[in-house]
C-alpha positions as a Markdown table, in Angstrom:
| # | Residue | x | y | z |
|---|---|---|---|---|
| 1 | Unk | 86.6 | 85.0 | 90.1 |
| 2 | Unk | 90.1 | 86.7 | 90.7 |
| 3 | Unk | 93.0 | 86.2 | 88.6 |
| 4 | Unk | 95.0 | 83.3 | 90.3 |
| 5 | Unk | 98.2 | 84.6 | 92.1 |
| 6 | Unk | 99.7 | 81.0 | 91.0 |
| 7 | Unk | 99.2 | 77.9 | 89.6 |
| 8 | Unk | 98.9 | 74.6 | 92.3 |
| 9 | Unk | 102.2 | 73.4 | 90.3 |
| 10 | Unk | 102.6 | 70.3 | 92.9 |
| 11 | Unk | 101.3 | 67.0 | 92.3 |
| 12 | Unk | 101.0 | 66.0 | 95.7 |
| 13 | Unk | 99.3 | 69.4 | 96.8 |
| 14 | Unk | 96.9 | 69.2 | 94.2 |
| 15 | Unk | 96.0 | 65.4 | 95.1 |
| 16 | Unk | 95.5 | 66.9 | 98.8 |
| 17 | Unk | 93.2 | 69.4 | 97.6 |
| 18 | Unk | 91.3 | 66.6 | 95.6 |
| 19 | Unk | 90.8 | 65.0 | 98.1 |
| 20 | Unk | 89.7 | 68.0 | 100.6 |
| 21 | Unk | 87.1 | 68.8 | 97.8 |
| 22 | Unk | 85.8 | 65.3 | 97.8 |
| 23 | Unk | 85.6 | 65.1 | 101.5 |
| 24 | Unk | 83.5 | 68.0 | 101.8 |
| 25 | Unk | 81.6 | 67.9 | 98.5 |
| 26 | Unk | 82.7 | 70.8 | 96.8 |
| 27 | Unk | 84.7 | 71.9 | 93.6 |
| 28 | Unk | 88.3 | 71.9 | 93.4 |
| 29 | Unk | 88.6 | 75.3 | 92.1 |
| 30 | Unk | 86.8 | 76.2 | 95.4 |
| 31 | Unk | 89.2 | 74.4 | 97.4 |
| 32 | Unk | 92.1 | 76.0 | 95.7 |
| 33 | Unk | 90.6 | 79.3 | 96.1 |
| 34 | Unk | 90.6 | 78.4 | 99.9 |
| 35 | Unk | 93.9 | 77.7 | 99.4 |
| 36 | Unk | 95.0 | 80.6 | 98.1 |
| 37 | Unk | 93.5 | 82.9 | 100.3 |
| 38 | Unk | 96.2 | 83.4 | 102.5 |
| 39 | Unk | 98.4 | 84.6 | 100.3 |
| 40 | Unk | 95.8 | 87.2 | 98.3 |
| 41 | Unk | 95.5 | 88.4 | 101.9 |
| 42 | Unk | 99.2 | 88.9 | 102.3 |
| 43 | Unk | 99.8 | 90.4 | 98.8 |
| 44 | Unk | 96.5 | 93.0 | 99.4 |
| 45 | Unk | 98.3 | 94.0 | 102.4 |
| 46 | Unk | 101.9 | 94.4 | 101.0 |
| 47 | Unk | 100.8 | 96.1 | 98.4 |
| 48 | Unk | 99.3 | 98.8 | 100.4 |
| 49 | Unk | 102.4 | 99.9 | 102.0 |
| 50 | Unk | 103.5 | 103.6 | 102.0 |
| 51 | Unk | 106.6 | 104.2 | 100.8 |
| 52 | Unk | 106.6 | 107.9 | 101.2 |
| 53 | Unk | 105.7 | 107.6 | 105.1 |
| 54 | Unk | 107.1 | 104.3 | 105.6 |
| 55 | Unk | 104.3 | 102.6 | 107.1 |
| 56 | Unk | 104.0 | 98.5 | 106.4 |
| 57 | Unk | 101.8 | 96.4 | 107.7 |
| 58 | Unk | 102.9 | 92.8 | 108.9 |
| 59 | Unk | 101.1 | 90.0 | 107.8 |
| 60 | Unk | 100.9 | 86.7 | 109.9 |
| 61 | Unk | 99.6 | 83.8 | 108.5 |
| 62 | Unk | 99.0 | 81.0 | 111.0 |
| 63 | Unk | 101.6 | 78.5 | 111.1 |
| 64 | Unk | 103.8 | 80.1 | 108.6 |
| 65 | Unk | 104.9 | 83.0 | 110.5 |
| 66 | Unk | 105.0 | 86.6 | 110.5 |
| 67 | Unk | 106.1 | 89.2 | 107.3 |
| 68 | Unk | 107.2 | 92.2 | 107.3 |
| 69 | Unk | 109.1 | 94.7 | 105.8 |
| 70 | Unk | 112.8 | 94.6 | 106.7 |
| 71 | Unk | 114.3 | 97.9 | 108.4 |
| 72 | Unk | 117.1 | 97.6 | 105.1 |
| 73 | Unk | 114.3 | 98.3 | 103.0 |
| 74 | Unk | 112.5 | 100.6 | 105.1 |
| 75 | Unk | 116.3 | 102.6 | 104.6 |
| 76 | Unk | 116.3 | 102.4 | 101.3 |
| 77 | Unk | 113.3 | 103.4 | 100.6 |
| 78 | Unk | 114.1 | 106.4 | 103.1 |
| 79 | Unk | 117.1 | 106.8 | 100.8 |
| 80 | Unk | 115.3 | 107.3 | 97.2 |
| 81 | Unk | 112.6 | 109.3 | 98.8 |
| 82 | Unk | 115.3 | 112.0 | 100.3 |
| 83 | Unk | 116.9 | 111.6 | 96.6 |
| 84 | Unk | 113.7 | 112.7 | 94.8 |
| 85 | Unk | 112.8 | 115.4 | 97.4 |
| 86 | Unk | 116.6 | 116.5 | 96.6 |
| 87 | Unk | 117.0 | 116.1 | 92.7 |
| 88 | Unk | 113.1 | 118.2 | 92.7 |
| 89 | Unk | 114.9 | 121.2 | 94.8 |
């Protein structure tokens, strides 16, 4: 299995996914894995941005909203990249 992004640290979401388990006769660590898999998804996908071509992918996750990288970033990435072509000159 993965290494967990986080750790379910509410009482009242774990007791949900406890229940959600139950319900549908499986393990909780299934359930939170279910639970999770959102945000694996969104952290796979941010972490294969390109920083030298500036191309980020936005993530939406149903009933959350959509992510993406901010244009201020975007700059600043712009920024240390022109710094580094600069400094290698």
């Amino acid at each position: 299995m993965l290494k967990r992004i986080h750790q379910m640290r509410s009482k009242r979401t774990k007791t949900h996914l406890e229940e959600i388990a139950k319900k549908y006769n499986i393990k909780l660590s299934q359930m939170e894995a279910i639970a999770e898999a959102p945000f694996r998804f969104f952290v796979k996908v941010a972490t294969e941005g390109d920083r030298k071509t500036m191309e980020f992918h936005s993530v939406r996750i149903i009933k959350w909203g959509l992510f993406s990288v901010k244009e201020g970033r975007k700059k600043y990435f712009k920024q240390r990249n022109d710094a580094n072509k600069s400094n290698k000159n």
